[in-house]
C-alpha positions, 0 to 999 in steps of 0.5 A: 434768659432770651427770648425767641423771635419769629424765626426762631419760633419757626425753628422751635416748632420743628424741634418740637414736632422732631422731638414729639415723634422720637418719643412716639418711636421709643415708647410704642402706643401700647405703652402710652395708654392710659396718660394723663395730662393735667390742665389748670388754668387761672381764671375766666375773667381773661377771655385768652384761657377759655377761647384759645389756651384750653382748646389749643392744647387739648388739640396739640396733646392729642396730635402728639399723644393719641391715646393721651387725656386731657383733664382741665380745671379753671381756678376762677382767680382763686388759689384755694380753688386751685389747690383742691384742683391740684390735689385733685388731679394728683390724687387721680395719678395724671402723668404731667400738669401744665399748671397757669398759677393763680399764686405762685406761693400758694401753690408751692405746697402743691407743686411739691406734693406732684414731685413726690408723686413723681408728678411732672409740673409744666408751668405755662404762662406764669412761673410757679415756685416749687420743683417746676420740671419746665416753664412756657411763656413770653418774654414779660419784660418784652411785654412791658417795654412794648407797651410803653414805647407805644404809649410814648408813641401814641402820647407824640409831644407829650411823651416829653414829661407828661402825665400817665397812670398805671393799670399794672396787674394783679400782684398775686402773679408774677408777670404783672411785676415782670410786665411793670419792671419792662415798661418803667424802664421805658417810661420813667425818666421820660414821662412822670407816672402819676398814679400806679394800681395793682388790678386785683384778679385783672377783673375789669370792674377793678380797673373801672373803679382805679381809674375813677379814682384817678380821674377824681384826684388828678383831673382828666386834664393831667392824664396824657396816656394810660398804660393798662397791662392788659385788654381788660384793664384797658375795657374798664379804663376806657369805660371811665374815660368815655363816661367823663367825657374826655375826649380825645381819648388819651392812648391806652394800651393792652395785652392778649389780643382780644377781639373787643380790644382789636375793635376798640382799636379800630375805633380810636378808643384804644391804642395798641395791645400786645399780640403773643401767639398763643399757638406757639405757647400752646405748642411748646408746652404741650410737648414739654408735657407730653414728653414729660408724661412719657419719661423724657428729657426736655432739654432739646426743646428749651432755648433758655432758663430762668430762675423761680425763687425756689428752683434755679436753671428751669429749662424755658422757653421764652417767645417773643411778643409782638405790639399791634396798633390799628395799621398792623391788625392785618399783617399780624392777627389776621395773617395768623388766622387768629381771627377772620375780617368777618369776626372783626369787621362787624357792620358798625366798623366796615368804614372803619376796617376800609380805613385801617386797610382791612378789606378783602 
């Protein structure tokens, strides 16, 4: 298993788009009519599905595929919603299914009722268990040791032995241990983990009531830095603190780039996130599904493989992430268009974009 770096993200990308265009060439645009693509993603609580996942690939399977349809269901965190979606789009006869599972388990079931329909199943972001044809994704271990280098970091001194909490994900998902298992094996031995939670559905008020809880029991005292496991873990721990008064803030990190975290950022309250290209995900799984749909091998689009608890040897493809504190905002999400100074630099926070050198 190994992931892939910019350059090789670049690389990547061509491969894709030279493997899009022989299967455009080989199947004629006749015979593509009609395919459909399956999209379910998880939940609406990560603003990431909604804002740039869903419309990223809707766009990228109609450049590969321009008689392709996109079908899309959101599961809402909750997997017997998901099922039925699934059941749903299998009973329409889709072509592929690029599946975000909300509970690998409980979506076994489904992903081998699309193989006997001679159904292909994509698995984007989260590894889902079943006869899965392709997996898309970050290297989650990568996520995990970024985060708790930079919490160790941001924490200076007291990385020697200090006290942190954990904000881990939600248990159901696969990458939450994957993410956890990374940062432990930065963190442990060098720091001491005072509390750790699992933050069901990664809803924010979740995160909110934890770190009430941790706060109550330890004190704001003991608390030297907070590893939360994504943005909007890191909004619910960053409420609390800020309503207890601590201050100054002890560093807190996140995942997924949202605008409010990347201005949270800017503003002290939070230290760093975990920026993954989501283009570059959304791409790789679209031509895996588009090819998929079309009869097609993959193997020249996979750069690694990985192992689910029921499939071994699935052809993947492992991005590389990369971390984003207040001094690297430009050279990463901007730079990369993924937002505008004018979407980030509100008003309220010019003084502070002109200190982290956002001007134009």
């Amino acid at each position: 298993m190994r992931g892939l770096g910019l350059r090789g993200a670049a690389g990547l990308l061509a491969v894709l788009l030279a493997v899009s265009l022989a299967g455009c060439a080989d199947s004629g645009g006749e015979s593509e009519g009609g395919l459909t693509i399956g999209l379910l993603l998880p939940s609406r609580a990560v603003p990431r599905w909604e804002k740039s996942d869903k419309p990223l690939i809707e766009k990228r399977v109609k450049e590969l595929c321009p008689d392709c349809t996109v079908v899309y269901a959101n599961a809402e965190n909750d997997a017997a919603s998901q099922r039925q979606q699934m059941t749903s789009m299998i009973t329409r006869g889709v072509s592929a299914l690029v599946l975000d599972v909300v509970d690998p388990k409980a979506l076994r079931s489904s992903v081998r009722a699309a193989q006997r329909e001679g159904i292909p199943v994509v698995a984007y972001d989260r590894l889902a268990e079943g006869p899965i044809s392709g997996f898309v994704s970050f290297d989650g271990a990568q996520v995990g040791r970024l985060q708790g280098q930079a919490l160790m970091k941001g924490m200076g001194a007291r990385a020697d032995g200090g006290g942190v909490v954990m904000m881990n994900g939600d248990p159901s998902s696969p990458n939450a241990a994957w993410y956890e298992g990374g940062a432990r094996a930065v963190l442990e031995d060098k720091v001491r983990i005072l509390k750790s939670y699992n933050t069901l559905g990664w809803r924010t008020e979740n995160a909110h009531d934890h770190m009430s809880a941790a706060i109550s029991d330890l004190g704001p005292s003991a608390i030297d830095g907070v590893l939360a496991a994504n943005d909007s873990i890191a909004a619910g721990v960053i409420s609390v603190l800020r309503s207890a008064r601590v201050s100054p803030l002890p560093p807190v990190t996140g995942q997924d780039a949202d605008l409010d975290a990347v201005q949270r950022i800017l503003k002290g309250e939070q230290y760093m996130t975990v920026y993954k290209p989501f283009r570059l995900e959304t791409e790789a799984a679209s031509a895996m599904a588009v090819a998929l749909a079309r009869g097609n091998d993959i193997d020249a689009l996979a750069t690694s493989t990985m192992d689910s608890p029921t499939t071994e040897d699935i052809p993947a493809i492992l991005l590389t992430p990369t971390a984003v504190t207040r001094e690297t905002i430009g050279r990463t999400l901007v730079r990369d268009g993924v937002y505008t100074l004018d979407e980030i630099c509100t008003p309220k926070l010019r003084s502070a974009c002109e200190r982290a050198g956002l001007t134009r």
